[in-house]
C-alpha positions as CSV (number, residue, x, y, z in Angstrom):
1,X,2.7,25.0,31.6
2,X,1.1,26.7,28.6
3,X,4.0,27.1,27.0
4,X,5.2,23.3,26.8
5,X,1.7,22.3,25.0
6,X,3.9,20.3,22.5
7,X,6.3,18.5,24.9
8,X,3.2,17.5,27.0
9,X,1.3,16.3,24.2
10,X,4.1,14.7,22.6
11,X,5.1,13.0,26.5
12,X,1.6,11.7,26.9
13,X,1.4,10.6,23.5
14,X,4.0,8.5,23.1
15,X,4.3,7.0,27.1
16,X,0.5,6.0,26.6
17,X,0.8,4.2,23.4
18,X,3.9,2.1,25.1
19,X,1.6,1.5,28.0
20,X,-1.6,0.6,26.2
21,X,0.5,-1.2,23.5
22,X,2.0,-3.5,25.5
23,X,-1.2,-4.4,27.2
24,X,-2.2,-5.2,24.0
25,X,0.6,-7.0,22.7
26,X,0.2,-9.1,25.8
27,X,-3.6,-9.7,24.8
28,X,-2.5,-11.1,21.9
29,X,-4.1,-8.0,19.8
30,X,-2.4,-5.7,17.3
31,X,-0.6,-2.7,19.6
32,X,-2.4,-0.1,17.1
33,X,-5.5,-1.1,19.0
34,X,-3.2,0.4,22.2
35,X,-2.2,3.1,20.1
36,X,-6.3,4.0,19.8
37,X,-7.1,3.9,23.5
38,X,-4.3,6.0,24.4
39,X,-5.7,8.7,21.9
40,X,-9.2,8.0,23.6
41,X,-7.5,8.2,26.9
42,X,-6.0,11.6,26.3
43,X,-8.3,12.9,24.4
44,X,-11.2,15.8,25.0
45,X,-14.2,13.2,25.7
46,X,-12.6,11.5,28.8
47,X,-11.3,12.9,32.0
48,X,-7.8,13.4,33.1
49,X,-5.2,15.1,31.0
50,X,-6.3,16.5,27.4
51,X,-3.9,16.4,24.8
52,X,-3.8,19.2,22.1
53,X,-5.2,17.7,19.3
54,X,-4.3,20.2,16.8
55,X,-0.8,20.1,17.3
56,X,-1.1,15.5,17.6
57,X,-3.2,15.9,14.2
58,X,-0.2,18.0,12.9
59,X,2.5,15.5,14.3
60,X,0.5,12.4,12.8
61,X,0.4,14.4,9.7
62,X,4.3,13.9,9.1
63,X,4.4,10.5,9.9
64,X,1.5,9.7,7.3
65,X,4.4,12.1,5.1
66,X,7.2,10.0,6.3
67,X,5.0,6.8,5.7
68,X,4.1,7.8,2.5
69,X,7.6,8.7,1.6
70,X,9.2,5.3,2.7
71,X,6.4,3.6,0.7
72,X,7.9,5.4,-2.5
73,X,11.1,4.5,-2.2
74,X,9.9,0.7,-2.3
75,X,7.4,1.6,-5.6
76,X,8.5,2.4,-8.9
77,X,5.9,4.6,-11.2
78,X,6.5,1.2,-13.3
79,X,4.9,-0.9,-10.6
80,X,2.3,1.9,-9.8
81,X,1.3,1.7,-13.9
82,X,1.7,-1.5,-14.1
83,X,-1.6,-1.9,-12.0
84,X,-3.5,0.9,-13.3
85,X,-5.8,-2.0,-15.4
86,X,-7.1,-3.1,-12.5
87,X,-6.2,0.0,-9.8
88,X,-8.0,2.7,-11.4
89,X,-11.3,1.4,-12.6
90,X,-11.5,-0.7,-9.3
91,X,-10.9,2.6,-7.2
92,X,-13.1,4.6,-9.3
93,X,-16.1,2.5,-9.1
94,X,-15.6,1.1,-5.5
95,X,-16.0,4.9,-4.5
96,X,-19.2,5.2,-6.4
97,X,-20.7,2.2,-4.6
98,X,-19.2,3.0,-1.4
99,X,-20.7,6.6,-1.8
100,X,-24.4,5.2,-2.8
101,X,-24.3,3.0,0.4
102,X,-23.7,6.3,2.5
103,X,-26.1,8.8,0.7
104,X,-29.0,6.2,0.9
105,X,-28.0,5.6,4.6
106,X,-28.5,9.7,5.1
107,X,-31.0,9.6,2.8
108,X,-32.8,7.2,5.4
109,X,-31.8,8.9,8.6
110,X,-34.0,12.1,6.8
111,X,-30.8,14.0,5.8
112,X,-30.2,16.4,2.7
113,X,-28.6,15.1,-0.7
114,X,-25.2,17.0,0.3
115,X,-24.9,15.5,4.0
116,X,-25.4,11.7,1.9
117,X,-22.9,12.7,-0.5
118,X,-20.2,13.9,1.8
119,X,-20.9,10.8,4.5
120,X,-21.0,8.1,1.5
121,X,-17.7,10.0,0.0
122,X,-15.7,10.3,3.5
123,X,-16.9,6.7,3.7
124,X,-15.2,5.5,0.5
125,X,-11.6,6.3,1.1
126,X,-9.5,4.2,3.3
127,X,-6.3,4.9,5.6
128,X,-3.3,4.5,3.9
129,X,-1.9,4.0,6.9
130,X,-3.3,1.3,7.9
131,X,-3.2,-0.3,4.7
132,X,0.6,-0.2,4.9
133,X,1.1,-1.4,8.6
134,X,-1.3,-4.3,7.3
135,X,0.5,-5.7,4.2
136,X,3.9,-4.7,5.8
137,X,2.7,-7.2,9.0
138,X,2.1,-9.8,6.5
139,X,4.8,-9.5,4.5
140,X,2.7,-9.2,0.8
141,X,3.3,-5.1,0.8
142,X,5.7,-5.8,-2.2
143,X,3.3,-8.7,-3.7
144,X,1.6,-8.6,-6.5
145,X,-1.6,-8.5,-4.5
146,X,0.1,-5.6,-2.3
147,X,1.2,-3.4,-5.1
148,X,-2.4,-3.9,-6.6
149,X,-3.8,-2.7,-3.3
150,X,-1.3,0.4,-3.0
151,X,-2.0,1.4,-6.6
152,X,-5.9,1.4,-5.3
153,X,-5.3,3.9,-2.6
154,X,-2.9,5.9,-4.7
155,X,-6.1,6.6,-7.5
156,X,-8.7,7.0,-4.4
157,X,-6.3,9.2,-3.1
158,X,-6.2,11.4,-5.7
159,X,-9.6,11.1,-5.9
160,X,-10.4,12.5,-2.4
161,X,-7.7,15.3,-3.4
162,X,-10.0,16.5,-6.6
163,X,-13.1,15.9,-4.2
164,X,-11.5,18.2,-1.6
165,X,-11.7,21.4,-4.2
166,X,-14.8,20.7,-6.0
167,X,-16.9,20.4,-2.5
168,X,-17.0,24.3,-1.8
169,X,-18.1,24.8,-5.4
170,X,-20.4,21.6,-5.4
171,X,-21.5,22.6,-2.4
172,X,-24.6,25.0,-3.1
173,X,-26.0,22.0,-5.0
174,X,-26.2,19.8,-2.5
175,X,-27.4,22.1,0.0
176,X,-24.8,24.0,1.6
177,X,-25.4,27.5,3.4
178,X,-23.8,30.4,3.4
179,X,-19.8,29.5,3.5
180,X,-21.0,27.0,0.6
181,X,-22.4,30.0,-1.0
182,X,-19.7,32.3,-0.2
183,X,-17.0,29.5,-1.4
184,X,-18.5,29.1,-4.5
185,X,-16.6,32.3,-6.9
186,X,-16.2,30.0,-9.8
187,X,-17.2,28.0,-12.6
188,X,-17.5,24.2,-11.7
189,X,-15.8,23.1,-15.1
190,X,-12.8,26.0,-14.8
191,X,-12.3,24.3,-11.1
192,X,-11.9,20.9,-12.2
193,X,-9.6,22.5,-15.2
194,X,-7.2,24.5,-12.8
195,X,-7.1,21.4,-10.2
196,X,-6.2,18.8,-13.1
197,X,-3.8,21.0,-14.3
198,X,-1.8,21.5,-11.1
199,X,-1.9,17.6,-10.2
200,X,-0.3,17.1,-14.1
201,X,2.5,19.9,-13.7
202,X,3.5,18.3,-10.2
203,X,3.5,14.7,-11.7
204,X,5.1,16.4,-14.7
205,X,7.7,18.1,-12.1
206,X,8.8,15.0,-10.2
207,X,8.9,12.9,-13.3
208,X,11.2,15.5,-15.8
209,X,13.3,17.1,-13.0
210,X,12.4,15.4,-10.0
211,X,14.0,11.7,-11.2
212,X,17.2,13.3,-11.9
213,X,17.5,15.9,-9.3
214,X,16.8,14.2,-5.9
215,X,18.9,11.2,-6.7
216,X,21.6,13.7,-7.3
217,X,21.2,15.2,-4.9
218,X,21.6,11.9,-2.4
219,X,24.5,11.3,-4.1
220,X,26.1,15.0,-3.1
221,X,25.1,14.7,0.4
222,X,26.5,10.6,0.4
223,X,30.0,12.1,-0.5
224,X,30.3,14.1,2.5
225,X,30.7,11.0,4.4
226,X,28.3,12.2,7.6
227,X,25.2,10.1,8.8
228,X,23.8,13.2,10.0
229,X,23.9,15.2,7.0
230,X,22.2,12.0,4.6
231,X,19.5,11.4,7.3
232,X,18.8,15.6,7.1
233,X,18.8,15.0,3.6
234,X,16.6,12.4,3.2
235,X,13.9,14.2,5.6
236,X,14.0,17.4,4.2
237,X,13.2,15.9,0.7
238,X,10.3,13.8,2.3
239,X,8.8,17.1,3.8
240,X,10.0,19.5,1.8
241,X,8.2,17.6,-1.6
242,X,4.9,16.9,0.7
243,X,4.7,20.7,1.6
244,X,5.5,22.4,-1.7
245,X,3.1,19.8,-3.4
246,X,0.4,20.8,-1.3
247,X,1.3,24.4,-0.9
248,X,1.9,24.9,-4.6
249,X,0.2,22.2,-6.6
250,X,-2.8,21.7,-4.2
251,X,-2.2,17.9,-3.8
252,X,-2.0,16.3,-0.2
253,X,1.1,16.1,1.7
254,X,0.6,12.1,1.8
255,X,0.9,11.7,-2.1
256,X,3.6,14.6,-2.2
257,X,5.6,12.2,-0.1
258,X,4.8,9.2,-1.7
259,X,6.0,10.5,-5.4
260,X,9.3,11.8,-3.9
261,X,9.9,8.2,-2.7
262,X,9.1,6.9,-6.1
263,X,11.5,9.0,-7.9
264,X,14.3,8.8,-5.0
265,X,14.0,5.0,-5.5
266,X,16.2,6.0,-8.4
267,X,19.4,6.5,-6.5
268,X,21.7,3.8,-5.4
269,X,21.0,5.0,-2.1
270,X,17.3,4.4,-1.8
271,X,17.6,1.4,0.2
272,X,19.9,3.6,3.3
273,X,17.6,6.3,2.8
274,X,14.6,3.8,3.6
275,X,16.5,2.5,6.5
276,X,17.6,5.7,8.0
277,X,14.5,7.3,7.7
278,X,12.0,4.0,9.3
279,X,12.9,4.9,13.1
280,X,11.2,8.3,12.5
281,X,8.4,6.6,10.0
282,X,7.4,4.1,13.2
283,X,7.5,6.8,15.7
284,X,5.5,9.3,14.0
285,X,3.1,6.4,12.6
286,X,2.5,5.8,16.0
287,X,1.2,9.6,16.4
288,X,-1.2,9.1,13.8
289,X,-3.4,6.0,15.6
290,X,-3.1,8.1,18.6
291,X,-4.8,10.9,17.0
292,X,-7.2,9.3,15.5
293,X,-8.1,8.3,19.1
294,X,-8.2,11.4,20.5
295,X,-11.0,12.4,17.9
296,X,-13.2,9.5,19.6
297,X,-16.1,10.5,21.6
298,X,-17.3,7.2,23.4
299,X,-20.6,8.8,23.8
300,X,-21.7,8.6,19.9
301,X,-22.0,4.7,20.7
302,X,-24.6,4.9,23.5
303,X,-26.6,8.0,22.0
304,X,-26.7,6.6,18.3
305,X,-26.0,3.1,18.1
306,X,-27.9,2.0,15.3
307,X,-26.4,4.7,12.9
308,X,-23.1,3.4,13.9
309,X,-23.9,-0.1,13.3
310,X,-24.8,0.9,10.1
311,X,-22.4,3.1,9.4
312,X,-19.3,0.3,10.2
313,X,-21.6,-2.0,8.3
314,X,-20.9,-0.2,5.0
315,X,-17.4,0.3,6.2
316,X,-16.6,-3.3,6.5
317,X,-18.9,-5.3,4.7
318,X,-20.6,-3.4,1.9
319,X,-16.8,-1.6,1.2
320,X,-14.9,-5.0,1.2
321,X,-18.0,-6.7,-0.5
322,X,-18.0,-4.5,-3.5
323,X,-14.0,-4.6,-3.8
324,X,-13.9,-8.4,-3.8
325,X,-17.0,-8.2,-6.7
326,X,-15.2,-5.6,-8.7
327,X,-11.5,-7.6,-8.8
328,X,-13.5,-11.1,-9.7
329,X,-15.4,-9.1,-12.6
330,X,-11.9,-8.4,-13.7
331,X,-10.9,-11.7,-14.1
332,X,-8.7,-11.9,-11.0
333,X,-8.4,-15.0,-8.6
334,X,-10.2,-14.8,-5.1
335,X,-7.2,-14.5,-3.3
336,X,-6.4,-11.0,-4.9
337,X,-9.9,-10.1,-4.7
338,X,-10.3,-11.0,-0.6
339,X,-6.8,-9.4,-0.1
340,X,-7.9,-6.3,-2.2
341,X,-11.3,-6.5,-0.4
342,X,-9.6,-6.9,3.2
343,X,-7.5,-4.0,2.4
344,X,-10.5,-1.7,1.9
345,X,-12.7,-2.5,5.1
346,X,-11.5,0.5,7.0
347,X,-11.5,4.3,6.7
348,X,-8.9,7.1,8.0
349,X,-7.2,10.2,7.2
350,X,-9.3,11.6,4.3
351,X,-12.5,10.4,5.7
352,X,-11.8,13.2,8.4
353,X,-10.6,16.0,6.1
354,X,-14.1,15.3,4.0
355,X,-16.0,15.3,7.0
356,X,-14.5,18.5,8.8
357,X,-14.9,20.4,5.3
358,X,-18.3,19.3,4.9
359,X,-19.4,20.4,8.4
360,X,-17.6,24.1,7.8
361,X,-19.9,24.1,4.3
362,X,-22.8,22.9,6.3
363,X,-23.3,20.1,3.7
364,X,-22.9,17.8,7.0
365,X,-24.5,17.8,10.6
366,X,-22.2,17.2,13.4
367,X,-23.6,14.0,14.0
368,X,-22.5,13.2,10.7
369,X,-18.7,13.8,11.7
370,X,-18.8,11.9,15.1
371,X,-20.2,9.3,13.3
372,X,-17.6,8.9,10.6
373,X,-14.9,9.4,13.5
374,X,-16.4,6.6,15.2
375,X,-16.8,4.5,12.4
376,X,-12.7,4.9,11.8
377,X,-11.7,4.2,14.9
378,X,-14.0,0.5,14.9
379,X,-12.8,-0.2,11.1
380,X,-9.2,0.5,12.0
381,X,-9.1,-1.6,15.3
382,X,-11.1,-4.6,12.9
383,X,-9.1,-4.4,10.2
384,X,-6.4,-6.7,11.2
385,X,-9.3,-9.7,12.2
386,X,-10.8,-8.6,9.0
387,X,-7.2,-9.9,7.4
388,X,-6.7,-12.6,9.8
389,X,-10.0,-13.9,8.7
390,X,-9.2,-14.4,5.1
391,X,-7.1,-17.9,5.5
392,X,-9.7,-19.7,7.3
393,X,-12.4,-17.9,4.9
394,X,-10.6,-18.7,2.0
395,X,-10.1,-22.0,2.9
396,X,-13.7,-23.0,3.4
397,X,-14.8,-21.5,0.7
398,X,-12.1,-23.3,-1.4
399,X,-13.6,-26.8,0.1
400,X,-17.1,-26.2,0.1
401,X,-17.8,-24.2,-3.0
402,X,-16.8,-25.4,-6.8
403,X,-17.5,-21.9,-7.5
404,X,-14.8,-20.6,-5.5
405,X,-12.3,-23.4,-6.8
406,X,-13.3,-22.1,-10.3
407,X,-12.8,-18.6,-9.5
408,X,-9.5,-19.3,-7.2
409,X,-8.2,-21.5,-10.8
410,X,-9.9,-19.4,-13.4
411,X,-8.7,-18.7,-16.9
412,X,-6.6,-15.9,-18.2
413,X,-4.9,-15.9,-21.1
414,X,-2.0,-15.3,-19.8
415,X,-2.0,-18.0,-17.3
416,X,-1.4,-21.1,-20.4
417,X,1.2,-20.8,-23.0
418,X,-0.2,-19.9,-26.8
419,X,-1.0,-23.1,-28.6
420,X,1.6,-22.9,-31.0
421,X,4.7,-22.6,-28.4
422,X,5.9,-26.0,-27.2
423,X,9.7,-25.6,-25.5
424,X,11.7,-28.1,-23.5
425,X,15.3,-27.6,-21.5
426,X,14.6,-24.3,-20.7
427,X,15.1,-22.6,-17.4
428,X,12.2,-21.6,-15.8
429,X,12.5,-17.9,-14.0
430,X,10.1,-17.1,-11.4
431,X,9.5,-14.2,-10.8
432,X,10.6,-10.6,-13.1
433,X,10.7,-8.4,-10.3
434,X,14.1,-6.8,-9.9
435,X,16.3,-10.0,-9.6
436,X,14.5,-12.0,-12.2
437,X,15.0,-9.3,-14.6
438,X,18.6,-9.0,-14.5
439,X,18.9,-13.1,-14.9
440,X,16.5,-12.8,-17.9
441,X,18.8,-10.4,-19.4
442,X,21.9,-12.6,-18.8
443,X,19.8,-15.5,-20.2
444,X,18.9,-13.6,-23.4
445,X,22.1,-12.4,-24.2
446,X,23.9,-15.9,-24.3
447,X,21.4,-17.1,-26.5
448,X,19.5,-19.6,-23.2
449,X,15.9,-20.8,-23.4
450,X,14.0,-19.3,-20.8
451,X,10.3,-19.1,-19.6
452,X,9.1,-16.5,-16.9
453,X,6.6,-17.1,-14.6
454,X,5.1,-13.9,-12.9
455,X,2.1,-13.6,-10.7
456,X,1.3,-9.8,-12.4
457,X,-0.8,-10.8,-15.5
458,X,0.0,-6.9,-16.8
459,X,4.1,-8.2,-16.9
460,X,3.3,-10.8,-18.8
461,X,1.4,-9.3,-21.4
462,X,4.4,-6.6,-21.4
463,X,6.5,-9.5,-22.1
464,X,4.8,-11.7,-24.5
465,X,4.0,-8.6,-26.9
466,X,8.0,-8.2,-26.8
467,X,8.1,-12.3,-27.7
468,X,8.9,-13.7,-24.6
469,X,7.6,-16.8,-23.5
470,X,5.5,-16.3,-20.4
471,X,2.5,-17.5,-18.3
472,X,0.7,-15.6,-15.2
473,X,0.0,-17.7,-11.8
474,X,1.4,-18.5,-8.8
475,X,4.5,-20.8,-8.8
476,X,3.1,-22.8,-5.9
477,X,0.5,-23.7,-7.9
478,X,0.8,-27.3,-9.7
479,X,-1.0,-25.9,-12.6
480,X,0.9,-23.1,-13.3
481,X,3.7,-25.2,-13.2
482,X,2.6,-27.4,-15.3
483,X,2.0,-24.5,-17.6
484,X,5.5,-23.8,-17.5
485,X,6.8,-27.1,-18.8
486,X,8.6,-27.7,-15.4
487,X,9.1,-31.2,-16.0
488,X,10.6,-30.5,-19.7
489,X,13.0,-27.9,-18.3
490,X,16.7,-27.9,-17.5
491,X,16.9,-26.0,-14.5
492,X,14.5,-23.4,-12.3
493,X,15.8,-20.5,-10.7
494,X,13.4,-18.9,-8.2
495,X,14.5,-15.3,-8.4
496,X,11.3,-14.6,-5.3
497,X,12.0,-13.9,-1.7
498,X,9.6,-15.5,-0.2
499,X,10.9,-18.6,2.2
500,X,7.4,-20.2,2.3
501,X,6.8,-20.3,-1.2
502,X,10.4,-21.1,-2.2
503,X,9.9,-24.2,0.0
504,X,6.3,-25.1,-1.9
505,X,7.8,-24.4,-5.4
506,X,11.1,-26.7,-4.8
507,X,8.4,-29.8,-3.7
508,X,6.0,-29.7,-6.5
509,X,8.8,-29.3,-9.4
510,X,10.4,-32.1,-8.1
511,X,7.7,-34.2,-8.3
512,X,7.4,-33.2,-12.0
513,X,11.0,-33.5,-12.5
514,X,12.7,-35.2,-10.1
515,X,16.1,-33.9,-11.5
516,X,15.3,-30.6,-11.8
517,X,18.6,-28.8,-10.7
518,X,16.8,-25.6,-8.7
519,X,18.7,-22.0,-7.7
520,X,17.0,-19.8,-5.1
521,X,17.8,-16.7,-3.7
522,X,17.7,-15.5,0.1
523,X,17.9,-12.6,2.3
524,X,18.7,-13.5,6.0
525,X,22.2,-16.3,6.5
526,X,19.1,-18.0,8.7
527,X,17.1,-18.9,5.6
528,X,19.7,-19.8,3.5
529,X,21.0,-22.3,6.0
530,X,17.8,-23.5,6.6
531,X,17.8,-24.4,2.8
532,X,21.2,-25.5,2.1
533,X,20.0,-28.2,5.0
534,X,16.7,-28.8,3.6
535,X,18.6,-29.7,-0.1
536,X,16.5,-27.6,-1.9
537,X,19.3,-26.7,-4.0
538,X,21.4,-23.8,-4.8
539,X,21.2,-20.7,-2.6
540,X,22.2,-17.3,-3.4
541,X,23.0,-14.9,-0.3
542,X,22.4,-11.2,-2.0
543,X,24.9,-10.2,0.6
544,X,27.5,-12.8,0.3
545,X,27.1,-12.2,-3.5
546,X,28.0,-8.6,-3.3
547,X,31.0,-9.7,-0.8
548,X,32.0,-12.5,-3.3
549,X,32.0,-9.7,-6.2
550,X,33.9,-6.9,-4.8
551,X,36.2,-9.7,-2.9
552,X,37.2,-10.9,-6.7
553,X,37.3,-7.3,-8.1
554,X,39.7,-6.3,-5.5
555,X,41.8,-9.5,-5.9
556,X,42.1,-9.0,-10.2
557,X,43.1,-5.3,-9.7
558,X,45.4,-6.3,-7.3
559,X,47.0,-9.0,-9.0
560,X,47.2,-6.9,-11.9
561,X,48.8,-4.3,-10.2
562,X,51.7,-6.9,-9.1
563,X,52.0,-7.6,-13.0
């Protein structure tokens, strides 16, 4: 049965996961957790069937591609920038502490300066993965608070990806042996030139040719009228980006992925390629937990369990600690910060490609690597208590602490109006995501008063230096409300899809104008009737709207015709 090492793997795989998945759906746990055990279960450390886990490490690496990929297509570069204020010194620094945490740990245990490095490093960068089943669970992936979190990732990413090439020639520095030494050809400075330069051309590449090509190209394929053909398409762009970044460029097949998504998101089709492409995204998703699993050996937690302790320590308290102190220091509100914080508490696919590099340069002992495999698999099957913990957290902190109040309400500048704007019978726009912006424009070039309000302090900066009146906050907020002259204004028009806070928003501007006239917009006929019965004013359908549109398009042409 040599031969069908794939089929069997693949067989094993995927009819475990349902089993142990549904045991723990039943359990009231997240099925990932399933997902884990069935990797465990098949995997070299317990007996029974062994999976191949080069070929399930392979097959988990496209669905982190396909992952990656679908994530793109939802993410603009404009989103992705519009975070870097916060993303890139957040990421940056939470790596440095992260890595001090796991080089004095080392340090401690009576290991060399290199093994600390590469344990503190492969215990600074977090799953993507998981990050993205998380928010997507929760509904906030497309939140302000989610894109800040994705835009993290995105810069540690890229991070671990420079990391990744200096180690062989950091290597002798830190101790390595003789693959560090043979590794090691060239100058530390011309390295970190020639990988800089690579990761700019590929940016460079998808941004110049990639934007207009690959839309294009959708476009072509969309014209041939077959479902095969587009879904083809839209898979052999995901992959075929992912391996020619890495091949060519040196950057990993997970932000390869993610960049053709952002510059696909371009084409009208973006939204079918997402769709067509998510069976295969879950799927091979799935793959991923299960290899992870399969890495596990059980033993590392009866033959070292204080080192482990320690080690998932850092991972989930020390990691999430630091995050939530870096975003406050930025002048962000608790929420973001325990979000941000939440998001961080957990370690995955880089962790291993650090730790397996660092064991072939003999930087790291192999205790090192079970450890850090061990530590993954805890922080990934916490991560979701570590999010469900954040309400209740949140809450008592918010009713026990004036701190926490202050810092949960505190100050931007962007979050009042400037002192010498007063306006009245405006509409209010919440929101300037896609939706909001296209209203704004119609508002603006019929000459109406209008005031955004956006939870993304960066948009409103954009927007007041181009003169528009704007404040930063959440909506369903009374303050920020207030702020927004809600009970001065002629109308409100809640361009957000959120049901929730559409519902929260509608009850507090009523009570500051009682005959506030409100629009809001939907995406399921279930919400909007739930609305319409709820009086919370006028709903907008996106579907019916584009129904409505073409409907009277077709009508005019026709009638004209009959002219």
């Amino acid at each position: 049965m040599h031969e069908f090492t794939l089929i069997s793997t693949l067989v094993a795989a995927f009819a475990l996961a349902l089993v142990f998945g549904l045991i723990a759906a039943r359990l009231k746990v997240p099925p990932l957790i399933g997902y884990l055990l069935a990797g465990v279960a098949i995997g070299p450390a317990t007996p029974g069937f062994v999976g191949d886990l080069e070929l399930a490490a392979q097959l988990a690496e496209i669905g982190v591609m396909l992952l990656m990929f679908g994530v793109g297509l939802h993410f603009s570069l404009g989103d992705l920038l519009s975070v870097r204020r916060i993303a890139l010194p957040g990421a940056v620094v939470q790596i440095g502490v992260a890595t001090a945490l796991g080089t004095g740990l080392a340090l401690a245990w009576g290991w060399s300066l290199g093994a600390g490095l590469v344990l503190g490093l492969s215990l600074s960068c977090a799953s993507t993965v998981v990050l993205l089943r998380a928010l997507e669970a929760r509904g906030i992936l497309q939140s302000a608070d989610g894109r800040i979190a994705v835009g993290w990732l995105v810069v540690e990413d890229l991070v671990c990806v420079l990391v990744l090439v200096l180690m062989p020639a950091l290597a002798t520095v830190g101790g390595g042996g003789e693959a560090a030494e043979q590794a090691t050809g060239q100058s530390l400075w011309l390295t970190i030139g020639i990988m800089l330069a690579k990761v700019s051309a590929f940016i460079a590449l998808m941004v110049l040719v990639g934007r207009r090509a690959l839309p294009r190209l959708l476009w072509i394929v969309s014209g041939t009228g077959s479902r095969e053909l587009f879904v083809l398409c839209v898979i052999a762009v995901a992959l075929g980006v992912a391996y020619g970044s890495a091949a060519l460029f040196g950057v990993s097949f997970a932000l390869g992925a993610f960049f053709a998504g952002t510059v696909m998101r371009e084409s009208a089709f973006a939204h079918r390629a997402a769709e067509e492409s998510l069976p295969l995204r879950d799927a091979f998703s799935v793959l991923f937990f299960v290899s992870v699993g399969m890495l596990f050996d059980p033993a590392v937690i009866i033959e070292q369990p204080g080192k482990l302790a320690a080690v998932v320590v850092v991972i989930i308290v020390g990691k999430t600690l630091a995050a939530i102190g870096l975003v406050l220091a930025l002048r962000y509100p608790l929420g973001t910060a325990m979000t941000v914080g939440a998001s961080l508490a957990q370690i995955g696919e880089f962790s291993f490609i650090l730790a397996g590099l660092g064991v072939a340069l003999d930087l790291l002992p192999k205790d090192g690597q079970s450890l850090i495999l061990a530590g993954a698999l805890i922080s990934i099957a916490a991560n979701s208590l570590v999010f469900a913990a954040i309400p209740p957290i949140r809450r008592w902190l918010l009713e026990h602490s004036r701190l926490a109040r202050e810092l949960e309400l505190r100050v931007h500048p962007t979050s009042a109006l400037p002192d010498p704007v007063q306006i009245s019978g405006q509409v209010v726009v919440v929101g300037y995501g896609r939706v909001g912006r296209r209203i704004v424009a119609e508002l603006e070039a019929n000459g109406i008063k209008y005031l955004v309000v956006e939870q993304q302090r960066e948009k409103v900066e954009d927007l007041r230096t181009r003169g528009v009146v704007a404040v930063t906050g959440d909506a369903a907020d009374p303050t920020v409300l207030v702020q927004a002259h809600v009970a001065d204004a002629a109308m409100l028009v809640i361009a957000t899809p959120d049901t929730l806070d559409i519902r929260r928003i509608a009850e507090l501007s009523r009570r500051l104008n009682p005959g506030l006239e409100i629009v809001v917009r939907t995406h399921s006929e279930e919400e909007a009737e739930l609305l319409r019965q709820e009086a919370i004013g006028t709903v907008f359908l996106g579907e019916h709207e584009l129904a409505d549109g073409m409907s009277r398009h077709v009508l005019a042409r026709l009638a004209q015709g009959e002219d």
